[in-house]
N, CA, C and O of each residue as an XYZ file, in Angstrom:
864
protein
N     -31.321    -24.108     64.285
C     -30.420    -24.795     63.348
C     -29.882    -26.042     64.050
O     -29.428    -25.799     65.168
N     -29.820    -27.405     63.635
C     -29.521    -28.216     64.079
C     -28.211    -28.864     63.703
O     -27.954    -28.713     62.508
N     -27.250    -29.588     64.433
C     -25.958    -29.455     64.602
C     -25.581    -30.028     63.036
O     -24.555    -29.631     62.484
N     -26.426    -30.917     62.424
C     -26.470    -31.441     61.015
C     -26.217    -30.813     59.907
O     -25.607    -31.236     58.925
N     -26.966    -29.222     60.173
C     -26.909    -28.297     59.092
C     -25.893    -27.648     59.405
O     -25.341    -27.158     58.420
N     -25.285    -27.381     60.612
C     -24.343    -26.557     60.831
C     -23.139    -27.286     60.001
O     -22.710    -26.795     58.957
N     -22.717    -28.296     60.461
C     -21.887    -29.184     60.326
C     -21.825    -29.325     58.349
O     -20.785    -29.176     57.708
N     -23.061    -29.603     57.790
C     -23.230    -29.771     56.115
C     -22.891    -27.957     55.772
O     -22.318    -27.784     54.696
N     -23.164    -26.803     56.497
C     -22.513    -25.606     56.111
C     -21.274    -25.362     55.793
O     -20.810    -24.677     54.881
N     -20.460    -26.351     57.122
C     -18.843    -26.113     57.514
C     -17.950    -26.779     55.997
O     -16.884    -26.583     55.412
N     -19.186    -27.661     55.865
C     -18.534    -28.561     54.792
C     -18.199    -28.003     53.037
O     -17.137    -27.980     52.415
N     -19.622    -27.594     52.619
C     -19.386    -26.351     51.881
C     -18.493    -25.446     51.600
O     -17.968    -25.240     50.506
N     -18.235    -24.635     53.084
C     -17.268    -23.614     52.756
C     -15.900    -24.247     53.108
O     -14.955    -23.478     53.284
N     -15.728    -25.465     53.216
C     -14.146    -25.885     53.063
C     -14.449    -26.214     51.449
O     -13.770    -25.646     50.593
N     -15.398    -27.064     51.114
C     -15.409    -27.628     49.557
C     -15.746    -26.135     48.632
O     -15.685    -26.360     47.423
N     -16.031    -24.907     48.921
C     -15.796    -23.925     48.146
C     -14.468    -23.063     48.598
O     -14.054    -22.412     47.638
N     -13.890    -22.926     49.478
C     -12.575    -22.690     50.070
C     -11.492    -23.203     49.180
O     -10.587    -22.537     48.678
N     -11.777    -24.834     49.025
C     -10.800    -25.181     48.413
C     -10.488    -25.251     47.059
O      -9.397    -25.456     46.528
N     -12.424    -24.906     46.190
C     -11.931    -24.394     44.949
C     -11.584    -23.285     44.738
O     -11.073    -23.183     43.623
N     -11.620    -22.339     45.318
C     -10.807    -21.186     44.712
C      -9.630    -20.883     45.088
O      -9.114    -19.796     44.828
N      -9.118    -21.720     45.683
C      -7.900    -22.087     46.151
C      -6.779    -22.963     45.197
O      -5.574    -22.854     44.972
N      -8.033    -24.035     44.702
C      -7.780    -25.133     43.250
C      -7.048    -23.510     42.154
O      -5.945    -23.087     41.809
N      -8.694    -23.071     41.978
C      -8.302    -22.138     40.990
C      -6.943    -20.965     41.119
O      -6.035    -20.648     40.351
N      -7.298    -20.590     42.333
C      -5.992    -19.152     42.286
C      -4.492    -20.326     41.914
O      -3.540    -19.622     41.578
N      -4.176    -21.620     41.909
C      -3.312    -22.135     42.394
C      -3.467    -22.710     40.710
O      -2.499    -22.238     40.115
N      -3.980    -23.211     40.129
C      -3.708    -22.994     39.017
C      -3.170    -21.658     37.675
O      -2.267    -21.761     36.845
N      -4.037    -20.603     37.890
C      -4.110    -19.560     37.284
C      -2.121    -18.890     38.099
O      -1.257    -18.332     37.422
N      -2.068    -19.056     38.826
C      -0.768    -18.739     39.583
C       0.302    -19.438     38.845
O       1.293    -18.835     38.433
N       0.087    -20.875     38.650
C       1.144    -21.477     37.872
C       1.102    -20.896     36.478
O       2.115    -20.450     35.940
N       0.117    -20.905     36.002
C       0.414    -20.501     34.709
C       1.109    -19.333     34.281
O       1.952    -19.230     33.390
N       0.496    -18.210     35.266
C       1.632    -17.185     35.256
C       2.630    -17.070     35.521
O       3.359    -16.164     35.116
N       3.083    -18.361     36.618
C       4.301    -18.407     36.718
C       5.417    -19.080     35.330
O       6.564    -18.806     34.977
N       4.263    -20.158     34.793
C       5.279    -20.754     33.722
C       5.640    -19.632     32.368
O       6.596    -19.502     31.603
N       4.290    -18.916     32.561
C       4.585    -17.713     31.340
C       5.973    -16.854     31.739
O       6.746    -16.201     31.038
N       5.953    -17.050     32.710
C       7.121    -16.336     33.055
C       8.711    -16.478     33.182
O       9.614    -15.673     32.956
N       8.713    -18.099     33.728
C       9.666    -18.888     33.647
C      10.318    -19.791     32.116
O      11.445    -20.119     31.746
N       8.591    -19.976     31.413
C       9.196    -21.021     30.860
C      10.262    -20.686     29.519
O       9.952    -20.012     28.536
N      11.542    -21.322     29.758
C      12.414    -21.501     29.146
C      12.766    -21.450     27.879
O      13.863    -21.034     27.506
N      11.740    -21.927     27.022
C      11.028    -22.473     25.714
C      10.336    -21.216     25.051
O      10.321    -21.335     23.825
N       9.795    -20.116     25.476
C       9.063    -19.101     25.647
C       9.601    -18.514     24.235
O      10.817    -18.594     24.404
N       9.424    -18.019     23.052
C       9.707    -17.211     22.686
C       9.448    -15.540     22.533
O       8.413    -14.910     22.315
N      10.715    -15.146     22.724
C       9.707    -13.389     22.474
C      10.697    -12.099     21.507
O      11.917    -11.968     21.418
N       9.865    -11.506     21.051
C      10.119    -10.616     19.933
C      10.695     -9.007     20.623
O      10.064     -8.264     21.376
N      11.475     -8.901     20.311
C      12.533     -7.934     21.372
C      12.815     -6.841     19.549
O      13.228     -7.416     18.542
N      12.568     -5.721     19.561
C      12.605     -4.593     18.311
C      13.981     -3.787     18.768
O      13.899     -2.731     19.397
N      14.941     -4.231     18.489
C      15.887     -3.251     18.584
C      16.846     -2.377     16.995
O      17.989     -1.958     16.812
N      15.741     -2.454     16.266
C      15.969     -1.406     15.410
C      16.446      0.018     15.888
O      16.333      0.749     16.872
N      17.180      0.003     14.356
C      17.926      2.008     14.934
C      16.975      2.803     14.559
O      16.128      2.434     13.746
N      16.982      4.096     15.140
C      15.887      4.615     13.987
C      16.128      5.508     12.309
O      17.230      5.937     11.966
N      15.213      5.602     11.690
C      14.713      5.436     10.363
C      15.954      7.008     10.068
O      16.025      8.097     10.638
N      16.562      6.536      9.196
C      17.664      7.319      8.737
C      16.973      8.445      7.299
O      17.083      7.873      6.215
N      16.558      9.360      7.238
C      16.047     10.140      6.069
C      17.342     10.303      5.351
O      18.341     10.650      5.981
N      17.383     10.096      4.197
C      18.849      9.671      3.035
C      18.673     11.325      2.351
O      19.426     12.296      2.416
N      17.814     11.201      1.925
C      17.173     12.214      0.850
C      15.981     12.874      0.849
O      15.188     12.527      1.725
N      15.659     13.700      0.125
C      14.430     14.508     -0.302
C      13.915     14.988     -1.486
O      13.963     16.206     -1.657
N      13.460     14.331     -2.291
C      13.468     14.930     -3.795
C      12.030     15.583     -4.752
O      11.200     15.193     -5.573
N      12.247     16.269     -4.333
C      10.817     17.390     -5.195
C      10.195     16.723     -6.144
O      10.976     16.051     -6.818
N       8.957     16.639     -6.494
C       8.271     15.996     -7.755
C       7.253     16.477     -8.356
O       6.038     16.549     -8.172
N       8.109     16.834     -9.216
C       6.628     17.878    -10.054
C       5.883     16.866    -11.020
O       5.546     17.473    -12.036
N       5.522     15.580    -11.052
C       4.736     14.289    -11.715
C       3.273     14.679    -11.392
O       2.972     15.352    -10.406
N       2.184     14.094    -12.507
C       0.829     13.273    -12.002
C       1.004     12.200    -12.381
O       1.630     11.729    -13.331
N       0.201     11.643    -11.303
C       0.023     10.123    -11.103
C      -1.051      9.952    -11.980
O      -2.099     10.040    -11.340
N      -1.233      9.759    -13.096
C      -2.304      9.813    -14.011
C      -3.283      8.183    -13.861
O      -4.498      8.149    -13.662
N      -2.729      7.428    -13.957
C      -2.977      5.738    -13.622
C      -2.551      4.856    -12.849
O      -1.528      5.123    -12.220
N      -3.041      3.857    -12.701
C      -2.370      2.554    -11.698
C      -2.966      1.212    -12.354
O      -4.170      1.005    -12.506
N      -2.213      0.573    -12.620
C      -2.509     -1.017    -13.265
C      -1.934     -1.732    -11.959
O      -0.948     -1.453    -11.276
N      -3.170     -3.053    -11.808
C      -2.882     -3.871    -10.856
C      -2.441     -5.094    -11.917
O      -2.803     -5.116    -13.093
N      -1.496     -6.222    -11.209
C      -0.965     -7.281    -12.319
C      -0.984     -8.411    -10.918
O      -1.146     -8.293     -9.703
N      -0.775     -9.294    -11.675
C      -0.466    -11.024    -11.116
C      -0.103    -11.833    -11.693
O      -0.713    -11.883    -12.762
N       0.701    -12.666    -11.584
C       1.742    -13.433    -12.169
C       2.147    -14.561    -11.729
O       2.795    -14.565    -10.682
N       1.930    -15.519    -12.260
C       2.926    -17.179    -11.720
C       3.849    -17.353    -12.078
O       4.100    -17.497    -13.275
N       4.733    -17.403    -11.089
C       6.027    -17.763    -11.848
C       6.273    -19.097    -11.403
O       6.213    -19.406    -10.213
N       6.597    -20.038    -12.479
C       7.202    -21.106    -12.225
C       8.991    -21.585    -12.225
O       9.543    -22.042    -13.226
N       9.565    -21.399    -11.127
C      10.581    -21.405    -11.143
C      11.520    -23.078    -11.301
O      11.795    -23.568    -10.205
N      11.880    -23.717    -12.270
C      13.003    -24.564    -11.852
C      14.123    -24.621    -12.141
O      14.737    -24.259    -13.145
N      14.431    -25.120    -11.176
C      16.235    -25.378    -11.162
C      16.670    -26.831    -11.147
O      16.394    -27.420    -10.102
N      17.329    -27.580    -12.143
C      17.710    -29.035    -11.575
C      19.062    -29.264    -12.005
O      19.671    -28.421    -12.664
N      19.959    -31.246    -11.390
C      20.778    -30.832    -12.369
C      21.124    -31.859    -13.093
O      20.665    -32.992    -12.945
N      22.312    -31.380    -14.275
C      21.875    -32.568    -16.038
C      22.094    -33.799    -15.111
O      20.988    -34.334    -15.029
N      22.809    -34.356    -14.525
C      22.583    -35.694    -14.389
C      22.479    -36.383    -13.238
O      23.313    -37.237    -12.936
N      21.200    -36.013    -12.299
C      20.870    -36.009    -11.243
C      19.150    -36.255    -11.266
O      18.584    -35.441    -11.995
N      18.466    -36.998    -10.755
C      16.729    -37.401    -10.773
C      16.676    -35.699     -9.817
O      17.404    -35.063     -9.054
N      15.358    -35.566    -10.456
C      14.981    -34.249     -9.889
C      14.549    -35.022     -8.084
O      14.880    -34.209     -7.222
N      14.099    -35.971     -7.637
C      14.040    -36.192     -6.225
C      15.697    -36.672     -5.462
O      15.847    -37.176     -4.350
N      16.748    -36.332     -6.436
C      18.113    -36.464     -5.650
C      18.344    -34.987     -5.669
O      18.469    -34.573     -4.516
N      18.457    -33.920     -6.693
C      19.199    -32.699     -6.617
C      17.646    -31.841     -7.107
O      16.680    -32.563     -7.351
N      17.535    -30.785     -7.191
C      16.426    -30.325     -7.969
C      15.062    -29.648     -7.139
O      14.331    -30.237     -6.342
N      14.972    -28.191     -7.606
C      13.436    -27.680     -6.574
C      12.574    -26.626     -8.269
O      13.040    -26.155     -9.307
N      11.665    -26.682     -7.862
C      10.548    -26.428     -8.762
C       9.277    -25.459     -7.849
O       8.346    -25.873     -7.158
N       9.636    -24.241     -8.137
C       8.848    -23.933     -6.911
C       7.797    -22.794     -8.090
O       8.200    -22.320     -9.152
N       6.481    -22.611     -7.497
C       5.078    -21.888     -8.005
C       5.127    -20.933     -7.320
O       5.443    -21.193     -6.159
N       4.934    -19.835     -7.553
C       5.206    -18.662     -6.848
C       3.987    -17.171     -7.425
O       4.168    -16.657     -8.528
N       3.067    -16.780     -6.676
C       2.392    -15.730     -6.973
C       2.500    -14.174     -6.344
O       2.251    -13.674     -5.247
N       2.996    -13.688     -7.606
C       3.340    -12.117     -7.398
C       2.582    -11.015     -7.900
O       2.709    -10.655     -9.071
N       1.795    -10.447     -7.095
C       0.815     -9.328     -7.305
C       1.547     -7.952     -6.668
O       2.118     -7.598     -5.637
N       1.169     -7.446     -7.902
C       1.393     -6.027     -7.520
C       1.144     -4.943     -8.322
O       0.599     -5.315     -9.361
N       1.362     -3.425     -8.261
C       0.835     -2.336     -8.599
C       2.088     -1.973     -9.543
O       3.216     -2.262     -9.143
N       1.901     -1.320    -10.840
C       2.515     -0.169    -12.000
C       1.722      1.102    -11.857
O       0.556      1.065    -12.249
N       2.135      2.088    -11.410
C       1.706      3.556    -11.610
C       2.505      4.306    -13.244
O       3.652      4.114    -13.647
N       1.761      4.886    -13.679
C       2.190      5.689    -15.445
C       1.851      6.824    -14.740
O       0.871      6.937    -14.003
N       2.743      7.724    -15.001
C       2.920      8.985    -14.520
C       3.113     10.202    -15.801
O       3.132      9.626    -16.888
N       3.205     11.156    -15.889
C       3.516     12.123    -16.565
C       4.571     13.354    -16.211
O       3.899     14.252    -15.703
N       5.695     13.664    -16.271
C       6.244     14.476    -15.508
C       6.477     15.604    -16.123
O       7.220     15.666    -17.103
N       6.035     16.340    -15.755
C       5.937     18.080    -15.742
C       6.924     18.805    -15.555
O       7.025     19.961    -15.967
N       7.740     18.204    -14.923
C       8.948     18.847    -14.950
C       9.884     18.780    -16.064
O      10.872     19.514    -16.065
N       9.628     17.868    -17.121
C      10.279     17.598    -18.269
C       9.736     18.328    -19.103
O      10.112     18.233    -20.271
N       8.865     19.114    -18.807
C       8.164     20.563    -19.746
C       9.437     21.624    -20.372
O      10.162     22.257    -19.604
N       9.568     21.697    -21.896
C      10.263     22.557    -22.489
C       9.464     23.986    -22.230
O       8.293     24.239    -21.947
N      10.509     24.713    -22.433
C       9.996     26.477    -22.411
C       8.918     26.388    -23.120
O       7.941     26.670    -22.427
N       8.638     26.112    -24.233
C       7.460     26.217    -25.390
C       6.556     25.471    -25.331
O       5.576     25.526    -26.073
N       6.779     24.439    -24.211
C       5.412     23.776    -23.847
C       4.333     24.068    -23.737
O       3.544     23.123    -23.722
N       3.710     25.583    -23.597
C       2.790     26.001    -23.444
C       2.389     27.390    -23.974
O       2.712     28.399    -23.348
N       1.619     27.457    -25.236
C       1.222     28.923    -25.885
C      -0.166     28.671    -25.618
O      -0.986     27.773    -25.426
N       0.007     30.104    -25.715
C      -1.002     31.309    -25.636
C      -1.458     32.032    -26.728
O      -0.698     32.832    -27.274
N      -2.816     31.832    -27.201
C      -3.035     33.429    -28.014
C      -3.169     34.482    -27.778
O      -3.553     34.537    -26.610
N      -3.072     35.627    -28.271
C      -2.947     36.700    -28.465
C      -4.113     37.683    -27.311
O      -3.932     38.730    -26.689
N      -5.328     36.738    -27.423
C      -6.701     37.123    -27.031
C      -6.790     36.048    -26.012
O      -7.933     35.754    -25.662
N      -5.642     35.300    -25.381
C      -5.993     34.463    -24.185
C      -7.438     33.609    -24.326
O      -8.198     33.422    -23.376
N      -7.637     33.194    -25.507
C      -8.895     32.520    -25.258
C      -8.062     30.839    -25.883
O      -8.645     29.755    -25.910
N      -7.188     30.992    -26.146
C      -6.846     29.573    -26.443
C      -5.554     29.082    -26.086
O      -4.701     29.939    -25.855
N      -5.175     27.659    -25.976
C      -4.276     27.560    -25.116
C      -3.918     26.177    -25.528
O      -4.707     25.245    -25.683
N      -2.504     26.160    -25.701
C      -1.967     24.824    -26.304
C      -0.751     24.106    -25.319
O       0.245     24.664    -24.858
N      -1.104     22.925    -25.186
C       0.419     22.307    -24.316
C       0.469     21.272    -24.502
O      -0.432     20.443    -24.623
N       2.208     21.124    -24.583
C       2.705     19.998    -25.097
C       3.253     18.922    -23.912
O       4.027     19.109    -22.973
N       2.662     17.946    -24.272
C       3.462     17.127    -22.701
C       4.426     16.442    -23.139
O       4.673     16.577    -24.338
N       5.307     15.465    -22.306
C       6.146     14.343    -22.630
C       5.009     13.643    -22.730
O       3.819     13.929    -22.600
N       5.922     12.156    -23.124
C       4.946     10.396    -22.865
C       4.783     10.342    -21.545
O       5.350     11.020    -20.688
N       3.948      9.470    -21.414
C       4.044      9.289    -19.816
C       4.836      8.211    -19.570
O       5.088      7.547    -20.576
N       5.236      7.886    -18.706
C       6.079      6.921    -18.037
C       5.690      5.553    -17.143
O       4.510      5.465    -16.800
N       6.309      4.831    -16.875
C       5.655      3.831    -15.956
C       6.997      3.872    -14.797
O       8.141      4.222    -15.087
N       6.622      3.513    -13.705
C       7.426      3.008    -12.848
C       7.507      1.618    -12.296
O       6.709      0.727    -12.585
N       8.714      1.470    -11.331
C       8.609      0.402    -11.388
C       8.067     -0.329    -10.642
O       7.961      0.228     -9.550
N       7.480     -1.721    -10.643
C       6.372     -2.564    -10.241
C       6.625     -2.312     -9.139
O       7.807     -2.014     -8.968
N       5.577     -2.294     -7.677
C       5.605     -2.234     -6.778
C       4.943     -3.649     -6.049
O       3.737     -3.877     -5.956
N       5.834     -4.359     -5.656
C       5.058     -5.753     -5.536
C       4.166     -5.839     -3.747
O       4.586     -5.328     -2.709
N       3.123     -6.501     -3.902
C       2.539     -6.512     -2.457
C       2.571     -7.274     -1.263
O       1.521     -7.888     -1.067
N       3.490     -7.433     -0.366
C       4.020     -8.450     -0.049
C       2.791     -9.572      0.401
O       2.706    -10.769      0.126
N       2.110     -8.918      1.001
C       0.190     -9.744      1.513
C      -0.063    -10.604      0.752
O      -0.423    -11.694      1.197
N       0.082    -10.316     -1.083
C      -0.609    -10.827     -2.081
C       0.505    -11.695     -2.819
O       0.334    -12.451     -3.776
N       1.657    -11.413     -2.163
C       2.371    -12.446     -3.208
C       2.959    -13.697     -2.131
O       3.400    -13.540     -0.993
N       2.863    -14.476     -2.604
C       3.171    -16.075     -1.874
C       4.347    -16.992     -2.478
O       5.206    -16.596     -3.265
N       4.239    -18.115     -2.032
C       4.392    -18.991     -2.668
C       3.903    -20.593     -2.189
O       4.175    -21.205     -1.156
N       3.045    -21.011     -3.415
C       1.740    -21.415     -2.913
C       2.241    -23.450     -3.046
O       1.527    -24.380     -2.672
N       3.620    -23.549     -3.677
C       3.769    -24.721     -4.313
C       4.895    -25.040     -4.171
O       5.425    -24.131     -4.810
N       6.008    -25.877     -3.684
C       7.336    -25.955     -3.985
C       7.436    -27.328     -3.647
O       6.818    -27.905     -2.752
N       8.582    -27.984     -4.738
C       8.921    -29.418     -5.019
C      10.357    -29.371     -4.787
O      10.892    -28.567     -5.550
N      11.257    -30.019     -3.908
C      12.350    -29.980     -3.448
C      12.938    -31.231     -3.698
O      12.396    -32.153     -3.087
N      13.645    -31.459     -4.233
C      14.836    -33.012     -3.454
C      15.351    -33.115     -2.340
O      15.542    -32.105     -1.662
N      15.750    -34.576     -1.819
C      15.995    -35.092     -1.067
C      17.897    -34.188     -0.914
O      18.156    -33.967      0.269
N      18.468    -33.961     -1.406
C      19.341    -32.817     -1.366
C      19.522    -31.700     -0.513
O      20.149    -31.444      0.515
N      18.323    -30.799     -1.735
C      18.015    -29.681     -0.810
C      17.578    -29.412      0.095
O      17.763    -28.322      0.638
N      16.883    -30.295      0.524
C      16.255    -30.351      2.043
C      16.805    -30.654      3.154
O      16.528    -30.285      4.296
N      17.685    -31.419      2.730
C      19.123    -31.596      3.986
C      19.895    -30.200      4.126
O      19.989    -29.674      5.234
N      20.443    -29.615      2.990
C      20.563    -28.702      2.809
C      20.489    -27.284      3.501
O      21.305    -26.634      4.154
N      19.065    -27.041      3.061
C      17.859    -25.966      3.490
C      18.431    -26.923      5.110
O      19.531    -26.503      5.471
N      18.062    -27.661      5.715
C      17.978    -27.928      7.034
C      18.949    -27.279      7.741
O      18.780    -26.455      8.640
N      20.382    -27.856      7.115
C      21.620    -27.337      8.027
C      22.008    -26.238      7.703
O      22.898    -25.764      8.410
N      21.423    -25.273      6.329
C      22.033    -24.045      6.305
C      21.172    -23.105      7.512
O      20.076    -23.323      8.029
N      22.404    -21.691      7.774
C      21.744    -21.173      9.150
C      20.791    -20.051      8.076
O      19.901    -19.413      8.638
N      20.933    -19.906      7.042
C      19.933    -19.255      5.890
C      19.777    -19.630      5.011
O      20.505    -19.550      4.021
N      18.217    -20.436      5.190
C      17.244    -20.976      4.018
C      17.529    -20.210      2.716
O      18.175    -19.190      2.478
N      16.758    -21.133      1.896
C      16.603    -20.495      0.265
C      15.517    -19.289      0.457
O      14.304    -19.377      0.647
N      16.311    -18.190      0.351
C      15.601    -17.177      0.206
C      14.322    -16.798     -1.045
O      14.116    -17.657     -1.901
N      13.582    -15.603     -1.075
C      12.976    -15.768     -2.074
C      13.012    -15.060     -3.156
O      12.247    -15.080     -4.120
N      13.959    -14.414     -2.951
C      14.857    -12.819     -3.566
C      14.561    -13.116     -5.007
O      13.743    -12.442     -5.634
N      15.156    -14.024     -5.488
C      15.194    -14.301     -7.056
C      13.511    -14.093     -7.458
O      13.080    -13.378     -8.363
N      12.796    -14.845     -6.609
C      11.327    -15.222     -6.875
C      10.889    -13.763     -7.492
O      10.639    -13.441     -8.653
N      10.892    -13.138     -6.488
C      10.282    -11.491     -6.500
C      10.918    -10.461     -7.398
O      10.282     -9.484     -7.794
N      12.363    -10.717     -7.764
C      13.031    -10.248     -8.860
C      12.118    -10.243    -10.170
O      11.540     -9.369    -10.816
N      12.320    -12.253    -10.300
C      11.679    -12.500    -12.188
C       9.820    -11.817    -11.738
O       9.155    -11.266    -12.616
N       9.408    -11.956    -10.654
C       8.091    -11.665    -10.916
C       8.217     -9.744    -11.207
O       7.331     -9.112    -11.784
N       8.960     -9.384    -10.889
C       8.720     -7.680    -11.192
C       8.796     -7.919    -12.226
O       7.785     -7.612    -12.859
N      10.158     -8.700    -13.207
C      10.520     -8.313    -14.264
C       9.468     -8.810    -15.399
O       9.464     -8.323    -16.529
N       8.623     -9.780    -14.996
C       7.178     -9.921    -16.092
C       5.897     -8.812    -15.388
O       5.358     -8.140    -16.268
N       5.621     -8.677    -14.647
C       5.006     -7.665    -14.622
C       5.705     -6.131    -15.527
O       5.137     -5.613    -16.488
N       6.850     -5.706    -15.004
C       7.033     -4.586    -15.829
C       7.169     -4.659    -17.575
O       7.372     -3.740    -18.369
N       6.957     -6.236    -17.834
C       6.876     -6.415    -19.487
C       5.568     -6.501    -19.743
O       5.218     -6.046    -20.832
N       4.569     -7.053    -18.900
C       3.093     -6.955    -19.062
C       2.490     -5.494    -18.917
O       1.413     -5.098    -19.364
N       3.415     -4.800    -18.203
C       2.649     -3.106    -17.992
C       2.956     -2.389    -19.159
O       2.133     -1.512    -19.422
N       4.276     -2.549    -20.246
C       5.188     -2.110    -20.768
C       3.823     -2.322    -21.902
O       3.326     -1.293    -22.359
N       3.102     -4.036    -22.438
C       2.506     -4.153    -23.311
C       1.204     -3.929    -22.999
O       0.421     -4.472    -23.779
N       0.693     -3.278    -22.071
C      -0.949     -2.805    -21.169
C      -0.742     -1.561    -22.135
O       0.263     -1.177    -22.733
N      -2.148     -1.022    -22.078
C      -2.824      0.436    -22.500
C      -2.189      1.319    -21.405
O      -2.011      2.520    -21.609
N      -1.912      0.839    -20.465
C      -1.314      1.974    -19.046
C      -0.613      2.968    -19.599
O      -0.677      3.766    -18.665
N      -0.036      3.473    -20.366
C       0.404      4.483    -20.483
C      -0.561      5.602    -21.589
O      -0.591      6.831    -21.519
N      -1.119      4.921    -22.346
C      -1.882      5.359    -23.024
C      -3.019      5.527    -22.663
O      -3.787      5.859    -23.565
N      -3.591      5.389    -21.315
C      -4.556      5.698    -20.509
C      -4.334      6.485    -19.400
O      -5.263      6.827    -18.668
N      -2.831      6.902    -19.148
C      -2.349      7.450    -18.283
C      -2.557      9.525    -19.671
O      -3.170     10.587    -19.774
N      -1.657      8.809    -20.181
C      -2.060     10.008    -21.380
C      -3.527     10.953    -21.382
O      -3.798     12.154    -21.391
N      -4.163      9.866    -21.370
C      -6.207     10.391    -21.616
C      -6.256     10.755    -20.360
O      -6.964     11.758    -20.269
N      -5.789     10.377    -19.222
C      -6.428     11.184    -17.967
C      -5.269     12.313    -17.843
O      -5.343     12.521    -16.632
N      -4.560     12.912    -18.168
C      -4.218     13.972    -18.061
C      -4.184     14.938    -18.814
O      -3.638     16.021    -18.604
N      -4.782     14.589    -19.755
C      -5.471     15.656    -21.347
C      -6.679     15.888    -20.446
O      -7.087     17.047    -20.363
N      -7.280     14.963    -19.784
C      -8.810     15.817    -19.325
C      -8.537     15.991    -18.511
O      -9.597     16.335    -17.987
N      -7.414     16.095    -17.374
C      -7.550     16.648    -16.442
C      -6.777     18.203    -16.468
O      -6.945     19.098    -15.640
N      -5.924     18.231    -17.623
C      -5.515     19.945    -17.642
C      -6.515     20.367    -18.792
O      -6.320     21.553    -19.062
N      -7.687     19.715    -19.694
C      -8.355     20.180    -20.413
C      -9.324     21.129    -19.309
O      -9.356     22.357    -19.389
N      -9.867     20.579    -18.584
C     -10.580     20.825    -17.016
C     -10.769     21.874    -16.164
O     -11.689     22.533    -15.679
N      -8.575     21.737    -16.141
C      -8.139     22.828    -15.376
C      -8.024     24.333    -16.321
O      -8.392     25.426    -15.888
N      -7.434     24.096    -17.680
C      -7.398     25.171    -18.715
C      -8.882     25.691    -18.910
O      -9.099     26.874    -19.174
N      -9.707     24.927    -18.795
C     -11.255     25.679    -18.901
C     -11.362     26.327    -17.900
O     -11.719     27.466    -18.199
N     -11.196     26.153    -16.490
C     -11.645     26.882    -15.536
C     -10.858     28.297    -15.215
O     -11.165     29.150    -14.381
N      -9.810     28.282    -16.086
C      -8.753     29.686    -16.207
C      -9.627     30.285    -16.680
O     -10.018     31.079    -15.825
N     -10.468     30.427    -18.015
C     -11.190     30.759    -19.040
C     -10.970     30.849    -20.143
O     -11.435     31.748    -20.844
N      -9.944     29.617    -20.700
C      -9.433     29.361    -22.128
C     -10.684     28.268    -22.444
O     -11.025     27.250    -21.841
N     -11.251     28.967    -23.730
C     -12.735     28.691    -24.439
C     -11.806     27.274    -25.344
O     -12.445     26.226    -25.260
N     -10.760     27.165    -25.969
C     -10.198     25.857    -26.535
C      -8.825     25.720    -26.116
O      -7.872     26.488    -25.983
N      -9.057     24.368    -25.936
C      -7.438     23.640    -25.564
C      -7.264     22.475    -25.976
O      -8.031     21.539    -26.202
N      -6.146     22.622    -26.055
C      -5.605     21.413    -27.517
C      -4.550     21.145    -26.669
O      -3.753     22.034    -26.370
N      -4.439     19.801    -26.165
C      -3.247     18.891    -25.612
C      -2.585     18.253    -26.258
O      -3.237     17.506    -26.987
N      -1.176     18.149    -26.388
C      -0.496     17.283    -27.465
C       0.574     16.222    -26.977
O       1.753     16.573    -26.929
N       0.341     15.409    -26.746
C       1.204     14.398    -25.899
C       2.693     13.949    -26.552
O       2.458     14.248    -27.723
N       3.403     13.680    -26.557
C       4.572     13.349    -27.281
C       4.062     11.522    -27.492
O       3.194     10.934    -26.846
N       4.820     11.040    -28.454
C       4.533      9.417    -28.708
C       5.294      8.749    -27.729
O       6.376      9.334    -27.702
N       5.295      7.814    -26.896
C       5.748      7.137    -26.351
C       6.328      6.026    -27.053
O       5.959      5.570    -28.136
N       7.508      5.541    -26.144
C       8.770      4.776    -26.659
C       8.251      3.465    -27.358
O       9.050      2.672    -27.856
């Protein structure tokens, strides 16, 4: 080996010496700034834990589920003000679920005869019911909003923005008028005539006659 190569070796392992030296000395800061830096935000859960209020028995079927969606166009302005001085106009999409239920527990004593010869079998249900809209928070947004020069100063210096509370309010309250005018309950009805028609056959009642009450 001649003193040339030795010497171009030495050189190498200082010029690879000193990159991973470059590197540990970068990768070091960074962990250090993750650590230090000031600016950093972080998400700290100090929730209490989950308080059980109640417990309430439910003798219901869930007979149906209607999915809904809805725009609501919300504005607010005022009489004598340009909507870009006072004034917000906001588009807002609210999706969510109506379940129609049937509850069984609202069964009168006489809800249910029998003949004589157990081969036939009659029951009377309530209407079914709807509950109330269950909105999805994933699916509902708000995809559009027009503000004034007002509210935006406003919104800036308050320490709590315009919430969206109202938004999600009017959107239940047209969904539960769109479920109210849907077949949902009246399809909630048909699946639980065949589903105790089903169950009454497999007792070994040869006819069964379901009688639903009319809904409101």
């Amino acid at each position: 080996m001649t003193v040339q190569t030795a010497a171009r070796r030495r050189r190498w392992r200082y010029v690879a010496t000193a990159l991973v030296l470059a590197v540990l000395a970068v990768v070091g800061g960074r962990l250090a700034w993750s650590w230090l830096n000031p600016f950093e935000e972080r998400s700290v859960d100090r929730s209490q834990p989950v308080l059980l209020q109640s417990i309430h028995d439910l003798a219901r079927f869930e007979a149906a589920t209607g999915s809904f969606q809805v725009v609501v166009d919300l504005e607010k302005d005022a009489p004598f003000l340009p909507d870009g001085i006072k004034g917000t106009r906001t588009l807002f999409v609210g999706a969510g679920n109506v379940d129609a239920y049937v509850d069984f527990g609202a069964l009168a004593k006489d809800a249910i005869t029998v003949s004589a010869d157990r081969t036939q079998v009659t029951v009377r249900l309530p209407a079914a019911q709807l509950e109330k809209p269950n909105l999805d928070n994933k699916r509902s947004y708000v995809f559009a909003q027009q503000r004034g020069l007002f509210d935006r100063v406003t919104d800036f210096l308050s320490s709590s923005p315009q919430n969206q509370q109202e938004l999600y309010v009017l959107a239940e309250k047209k969904i539960a008028e769109a479920a109210v005018a849907s077949d949902l309950r009246a399809r909630a009805d048909a699946n639980t005539k065949a589903m105790l028609e089903g169950l009454m056959k497999s007792l070994g009642f040869t006819k069964v006659t379901i009688v639903a009450a009319a809904g409101p």
